[in-house]
N, C-alpha and C positions, 0 to 999 in steps of 0.2 A: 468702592469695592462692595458694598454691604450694599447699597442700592443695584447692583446688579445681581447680585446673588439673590436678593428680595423680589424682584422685577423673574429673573430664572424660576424663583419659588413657586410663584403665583402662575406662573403660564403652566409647567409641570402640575399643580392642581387643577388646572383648568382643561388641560388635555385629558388628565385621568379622569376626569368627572364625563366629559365628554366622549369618551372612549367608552362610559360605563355602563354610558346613558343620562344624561344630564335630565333627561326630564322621567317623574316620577309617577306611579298609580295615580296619586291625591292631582297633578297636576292637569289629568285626562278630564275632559269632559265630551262625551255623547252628543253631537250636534242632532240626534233625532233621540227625544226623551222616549217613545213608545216605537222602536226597532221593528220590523219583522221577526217574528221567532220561527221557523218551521221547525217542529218536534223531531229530533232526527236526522237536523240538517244543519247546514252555514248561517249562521248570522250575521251579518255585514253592514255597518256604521261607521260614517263619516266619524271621527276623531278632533278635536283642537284643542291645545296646551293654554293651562292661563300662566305657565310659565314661561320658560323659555320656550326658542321654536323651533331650535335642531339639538342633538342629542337623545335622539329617538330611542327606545329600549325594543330588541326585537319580539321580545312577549310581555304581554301584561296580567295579572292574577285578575280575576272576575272568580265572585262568589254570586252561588244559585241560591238564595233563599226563598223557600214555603212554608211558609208557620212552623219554623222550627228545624224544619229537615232542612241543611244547609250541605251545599255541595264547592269544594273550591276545583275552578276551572282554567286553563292557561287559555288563553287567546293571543289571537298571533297578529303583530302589525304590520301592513301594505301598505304600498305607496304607488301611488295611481297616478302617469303624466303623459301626454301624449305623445306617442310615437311617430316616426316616420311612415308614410304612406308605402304597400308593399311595392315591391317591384322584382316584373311586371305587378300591373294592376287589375287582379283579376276581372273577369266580367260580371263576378257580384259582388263586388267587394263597395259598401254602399255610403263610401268620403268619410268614414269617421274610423280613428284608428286611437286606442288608449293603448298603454300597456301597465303589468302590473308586477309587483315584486315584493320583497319582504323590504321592508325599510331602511334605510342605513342610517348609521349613528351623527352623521353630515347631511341628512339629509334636513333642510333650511323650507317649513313653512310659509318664511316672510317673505323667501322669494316667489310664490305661488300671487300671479297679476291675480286681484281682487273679483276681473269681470270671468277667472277663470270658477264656475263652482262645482267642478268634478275634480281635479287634480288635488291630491293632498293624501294623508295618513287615514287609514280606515283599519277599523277593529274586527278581525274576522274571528270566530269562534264558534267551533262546533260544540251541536245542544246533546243534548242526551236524550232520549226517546220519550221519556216521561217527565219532561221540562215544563216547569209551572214554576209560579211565585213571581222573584225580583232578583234582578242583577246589581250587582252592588259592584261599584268599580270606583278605586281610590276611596271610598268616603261617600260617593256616590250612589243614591238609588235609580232605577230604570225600571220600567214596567211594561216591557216586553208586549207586542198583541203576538199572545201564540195562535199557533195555526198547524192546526193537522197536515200530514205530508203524505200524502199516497206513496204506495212506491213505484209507482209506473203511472202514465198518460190516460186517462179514460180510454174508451173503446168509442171511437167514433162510430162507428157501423152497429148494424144490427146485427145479435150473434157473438158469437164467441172469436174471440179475437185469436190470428194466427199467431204460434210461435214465428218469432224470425228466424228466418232461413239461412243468415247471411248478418255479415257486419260492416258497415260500409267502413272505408279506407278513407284516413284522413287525408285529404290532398289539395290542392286549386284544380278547382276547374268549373269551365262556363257553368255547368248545373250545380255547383257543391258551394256551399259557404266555406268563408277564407278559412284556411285550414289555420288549426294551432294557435288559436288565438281563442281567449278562457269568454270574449264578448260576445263571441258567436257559435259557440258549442251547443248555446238549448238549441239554435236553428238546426243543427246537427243531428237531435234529438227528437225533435219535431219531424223533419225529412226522414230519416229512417223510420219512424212511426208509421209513416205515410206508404214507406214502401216495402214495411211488413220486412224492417233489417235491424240490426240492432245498431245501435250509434258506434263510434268510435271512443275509445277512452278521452275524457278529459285531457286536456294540455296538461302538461305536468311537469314544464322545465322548472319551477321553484313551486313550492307549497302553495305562495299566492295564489297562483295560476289556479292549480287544480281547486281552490276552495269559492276564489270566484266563479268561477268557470259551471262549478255545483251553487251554489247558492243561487244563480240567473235563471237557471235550469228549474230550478227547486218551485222557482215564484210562478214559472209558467206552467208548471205541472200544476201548481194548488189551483192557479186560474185556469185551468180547463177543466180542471175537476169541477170547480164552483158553474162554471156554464154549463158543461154536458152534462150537471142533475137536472138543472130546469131547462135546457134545449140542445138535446144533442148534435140537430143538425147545424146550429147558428155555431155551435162550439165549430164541427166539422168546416163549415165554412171559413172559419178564420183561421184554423190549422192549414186548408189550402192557401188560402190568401198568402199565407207565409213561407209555404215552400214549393209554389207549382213553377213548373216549368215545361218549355214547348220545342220542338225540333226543329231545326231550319235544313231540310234534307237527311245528312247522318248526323248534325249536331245540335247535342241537345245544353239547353241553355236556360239559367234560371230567366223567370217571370215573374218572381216574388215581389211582395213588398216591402221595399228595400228601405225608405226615408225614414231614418230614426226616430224623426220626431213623431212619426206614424205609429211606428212599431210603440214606442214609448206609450204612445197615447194609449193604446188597448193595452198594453199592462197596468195602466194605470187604473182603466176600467175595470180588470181583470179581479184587481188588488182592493177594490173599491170595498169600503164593509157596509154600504147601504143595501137598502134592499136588494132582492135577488132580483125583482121584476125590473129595478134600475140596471141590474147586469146584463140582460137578457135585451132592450131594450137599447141598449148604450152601446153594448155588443154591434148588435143588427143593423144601428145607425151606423157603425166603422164600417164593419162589410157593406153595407148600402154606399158608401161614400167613396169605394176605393175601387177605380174599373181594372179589371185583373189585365185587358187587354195591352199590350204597349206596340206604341208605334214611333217609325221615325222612318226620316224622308232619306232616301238613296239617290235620288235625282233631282233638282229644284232650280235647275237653268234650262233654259230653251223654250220649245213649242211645250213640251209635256215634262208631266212632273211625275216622278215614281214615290209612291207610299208602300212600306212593308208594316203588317201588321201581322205578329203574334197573338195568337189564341191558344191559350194553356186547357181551354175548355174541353174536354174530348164529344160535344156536339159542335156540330156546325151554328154558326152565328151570324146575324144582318147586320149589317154597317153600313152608316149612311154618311155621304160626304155632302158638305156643302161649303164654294165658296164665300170668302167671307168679304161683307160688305158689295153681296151681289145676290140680285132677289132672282132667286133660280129654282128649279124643280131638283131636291135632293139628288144628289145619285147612289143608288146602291150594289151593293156587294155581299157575298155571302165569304164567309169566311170559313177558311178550312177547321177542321176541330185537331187540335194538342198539333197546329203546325203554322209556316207563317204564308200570309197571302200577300201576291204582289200585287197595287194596281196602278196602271198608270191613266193620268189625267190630262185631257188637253186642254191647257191653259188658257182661260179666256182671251178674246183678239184686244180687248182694252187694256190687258196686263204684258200685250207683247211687247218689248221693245225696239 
């Protein structure tokens, strides 16, 4: 009787501890010692317990220290795992889908596969405007790189930039990025930019949401800031690259660059804190590397082959074909500007069958 009652005891502590939060400030550790800070904005850091690995607490206390001036802060815990693919699937919608949430007191680190290293608990916390010093979490010090926040997108153009007129509507569709979703909202931000509109609010079904959602936002404003002081146009260039899109009759459809690990790449350049001339430089090799044009084939049986290409360009452009594995005189084409061209080809008589 007394070993059940004992055995009862121990589970009842065990669920209250885990209901309460089983793991503690002291047992948090920063998997990125020097964070992003933008002044003013989200700060966003991978998390791991050297305690236990579920009974997650949904905020955690963070102290701002600067020689003295010490500020105590709440920060709020997410939990970041991959979601189901939308459905339908958009036509930008570009194979990668996370989703994000405030953490739950079950939610289990251990079960997180090792080869995964996005999914897990992340520390989000918004800065104060005049943020400097060190953050101090559990016991913990962190030394932040802060970084200045503009509050808006440079001015690509020359001239004063228009108010926007208009606010684009969060929705799916062929030219809009996936709607409601906190991973692609700076795209949201960027495209309205482009078309002199003001974005849509952030996602905002949980706190997560909206603080990721601003924080991704946050990193690509600092990085366009950082390029368009020393080249406005290379900055302009890869604001296009990001959100151009072309018509196929009355629809209009993105042409952006969609590959993550693309997009990745130039924020990573973006974020770089080496020289400016390595920006500028690093920059100009992405847009040099990425042909805005896409194509794909509509017809690829028979005598003739049908090719559609899009051109988001709004000049007209020369395209040149050649079969491959066959020493021939190029053939060329002009393409239409910000639409798509059809051409078809007759298939060499050695490929017929």
């Amino acid at each position: 009787m007394m070993r059940g009652l004992l055995v009862t005891a121990c589970m009842l502590i065990a669920w209250s501890a885990t209901a309460h939060g089983a793991i503690r400030a002291r047992d948090l550790v920063l998997l990125d010692a020097e964070p992003f800070g933008p002044r003013g904005g989200v700060l966003m850091v991978k998390v791991a317990s050297t305690g236990p690995t579920t009974g997650w607490p949904s905020t955690v206390p963070v102290r701002l220290s600067d020689h003295g001036d010490e500020r105590d802060l709440e920060a709020t815990l997410a939990w970041l795992e991959p979601a189901e693919a939308p459905r339908p699937r958009p036509w930008s919608w570009d194979g990668a889908n996370m989703a994000v949430r405030p953490v739950a007191v079950d939610d289990d680190t251990a079960g997180v596969p090792r080869t995964d290293m996005v999914s897990g608990v992340y520390m989000l916390l918004e800065l104060p405007l005049d943020a400097s010093g060190v953050l101090m979490v559990g016991g913990r010090t962190y030394t932040p790189r802060w970084l200045y926040l503009p509050k808006t997108l440079p001015n690509f153009s020359v001239g004063t930039a228009p108010r926007p007129s208009e606010r684009l509507r969060a929705h799916n569709a062929p030219n809009r990025p996936l709607a409601d979703s906190p991973f692609t909202w700076w795209r949201w931000v960027l495209l309205a930019d482009r078309l002199g509109a003001a974005p849509p609010a952030p996602p905002d079904a949980n706190a997560a949401e909206r603080l990721v959602a601003e924080h991704i936002a946050q990193l690509w404003r600092i990085g366009f800031h950082r390029l368009a002081e020393q080249s406005r146009g290379v900055a302009a260039r890869c604001r296009d690259l990001l959100t151009e899109t072309c018509r196929d009759d009355d629809v209009e459809f993105a042409t952006w660059i969609a590959r993550p690990s693309s997009v990745l790449e130039l924020l990573g350049i973006f974020m770089n804190t080496d020289s400016v001339q390595v920006l500028v430089d690093s920059a100009l090799a992405w847009a040099d590397r990425h042909i805005p044009e896409v194509v794909w084939v509509e017809q690829s049986y028979g005598a003739t082959v049908q090719l559609a290409i899009a051109n988001p360009d709004p000049r007209p452009r020369l395209v040149e074909m050649l079969w491959s594995g066959r020493e021939s005189v190029p053939l060329g084409d002009e393409l239409t500007p910000n639409g798509v061209t059809r051409i078809t080809l007759d298939r060499p008589q050695e490929q017929l069958v």
